[in-house]
Each structure stands twice: as structure tokens, then as C-alpha cells.
N, C-alpha and C positions, 0 to 999 in steps of 0.2 A: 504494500500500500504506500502512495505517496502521497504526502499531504505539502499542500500550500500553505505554509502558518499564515505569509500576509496576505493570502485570500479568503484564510479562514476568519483574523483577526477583522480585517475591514468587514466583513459580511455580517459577524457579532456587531460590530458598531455600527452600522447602518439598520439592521432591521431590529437594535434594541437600543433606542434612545438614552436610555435610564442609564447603561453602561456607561456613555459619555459625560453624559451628566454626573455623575462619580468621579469621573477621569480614570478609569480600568482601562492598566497596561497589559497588553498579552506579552507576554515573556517567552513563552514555550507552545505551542500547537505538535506533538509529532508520535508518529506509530510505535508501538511497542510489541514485544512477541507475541506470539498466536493473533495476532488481527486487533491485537487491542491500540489502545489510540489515549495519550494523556496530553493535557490539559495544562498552562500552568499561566493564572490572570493574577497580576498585582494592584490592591488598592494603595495608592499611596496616602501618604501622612497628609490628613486637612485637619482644619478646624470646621470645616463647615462638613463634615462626617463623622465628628465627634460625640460622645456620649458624655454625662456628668461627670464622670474621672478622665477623661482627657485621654481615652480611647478610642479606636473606631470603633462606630456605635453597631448596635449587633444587627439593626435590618442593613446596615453598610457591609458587616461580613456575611451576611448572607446574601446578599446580592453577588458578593464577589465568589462565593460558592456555588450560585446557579448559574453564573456567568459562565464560570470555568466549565461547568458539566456541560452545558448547550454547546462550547467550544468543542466538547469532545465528540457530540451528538451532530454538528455539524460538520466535524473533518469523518466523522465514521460513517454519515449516512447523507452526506448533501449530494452525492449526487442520483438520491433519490424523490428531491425535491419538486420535479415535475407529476411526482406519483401521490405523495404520501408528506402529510404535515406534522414536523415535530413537536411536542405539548408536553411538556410537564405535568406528570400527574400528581404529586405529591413528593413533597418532602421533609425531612428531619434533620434537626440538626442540633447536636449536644454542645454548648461552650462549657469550656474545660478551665481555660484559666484566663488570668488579664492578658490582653494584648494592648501594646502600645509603639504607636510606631506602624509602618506603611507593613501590609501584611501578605501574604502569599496564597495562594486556591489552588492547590494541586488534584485535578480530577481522574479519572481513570474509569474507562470505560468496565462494567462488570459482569458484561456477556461477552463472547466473539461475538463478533459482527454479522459474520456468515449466519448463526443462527436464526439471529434478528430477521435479518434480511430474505431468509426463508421461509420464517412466519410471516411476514408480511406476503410475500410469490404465494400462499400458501390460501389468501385469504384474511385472514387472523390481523389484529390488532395486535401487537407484541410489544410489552411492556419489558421494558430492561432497566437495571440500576445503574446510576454514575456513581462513584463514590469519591467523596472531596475531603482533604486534609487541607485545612487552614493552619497556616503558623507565621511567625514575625519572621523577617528577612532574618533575622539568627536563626531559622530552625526553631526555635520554639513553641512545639505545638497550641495551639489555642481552642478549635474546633473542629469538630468533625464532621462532616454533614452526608447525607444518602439522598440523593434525587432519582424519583423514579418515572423514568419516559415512557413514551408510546410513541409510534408513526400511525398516524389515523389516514388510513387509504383517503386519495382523494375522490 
């Protein structure tokens, strides 16, 4: 699989406003073994995404957590975008400890792809998980989070 980060990164920023609006940096867009595909979007240090301790506030790491996953759902399956529309179905997501400081969304796709892509040829609506590690540019984990998708046939 070859993925375009800055076709991926530009295509998150045009069709999700909100991303920009934040100022989420893509870092990393690229394939991993067996067909897998990670993720990797930077919120940087604001004040106007702050919380009352002088963190990024938590619907700001969570955007930066569903950002990343959609990154990953878009380099795994855009080019089935003429067929089938990607949709977040739900998701979760645990904070663990303070973060301060610009923070990191590391995603990672949590099915092969081929599967996916089968149920979908298949008929089926196929629901798969992203899974995202938030942490401060140290490495310092902060949050965890699970998004879970669908491609809804067109």
C-alpha cells in the first residue's frame, strides 16, 4: 500500500473544518505491516485550547484523537470514496493523566483493511476500530481513545 501523507493530510483539512480551526498538524500519515495504516496528528500548545489548569482542554484532545483515526480511515479506504461514506460510529476515550504542552494522536488502524473492504464487496456495512494513543511530544502518555467506523455503501 502506498499512501500520500500530503494528500491525505490536505483532504482531513478541507473536508473537516474544525481540524483547522484547532491548527492540527499531520506529522505522520503511513502503512504498517499486514495492511495496517497509522496515523500520527499534532495539537499544538494554544491558549485558546486550553482548559482551567493550562492544558489542552479535553474536547481539544479529543478532536485531535478523531482527527488522527479519520487520517487513518482515509489513507486505508479513500479510494473507496466514490462507493461508500466514512462515519464515525462511536467512540471512547479514557484520560489518564495531565497533559501540558502541544500533544501527539497516534492512530492505528485495528482491522486489515482487506477484511473491511470485503464486507463492504460483500454487501455489509463493516464496522472496524481505530485505536489512538494521545501523549505530550515527550512521550508521555495522556489518553487513550477507540473510534469505531463504518463505510455506509453509497
Amino acid at each position: 500500500m502506498t499512501i500520500d501523507s500530503r494528500q491525505v493530510a490536505a483532504g482531513m483539512l478541507e473536508a473537516v473544518p474544525f481540524a483547522r480551526t484547532l491548527g492540527l498538524e499531520f506529522v505522520e500519515v503511513a502503512p504498517e505491516a499486514e495492511g495496517g495504516v497509522r496515523a500520527v496528528v499534532r495539537l499544538p500548545d494554544s491558549p485558546a485550547t486550553h482548559n482551567h489548569i493550562g492544558g489542552p482542554h479535553a474536547g481539544a484532545m479529543f478532536t485531535v484523537g478523531e482527527t488522527a483515526s479519520g487520517a487513518v480511515v482515509l489513507a486505508a479506504f479513500g479510494q473507496l470514496l466514490d462507493r461508500a461514506v466514512p462515519l464515525a460510529v462511536r467512540a471512547e476515550i479514557a484520560y489518564q493523566k495531565l497533559a501540558m504542552g502541544p500533544v501527539l494522536a497516534t492512530a492505528r488502524l485495528g482491522r486489515p483493511a482487506v477484511e473491511v473492504i470485503e464486507e463492504l464487496e460483500a454487501g455489509q456495512r463493516p464496522e472496524f476500530p481505530v485505536a489512538v494513543e494521545i501523549a505530550t511530544e515527550a512521550g508521555k502518555p495522556t489518553a487513550v481513545m477507540t473510534v469505531i467506523w463504518t463505510l455506509r455503501p453509497n
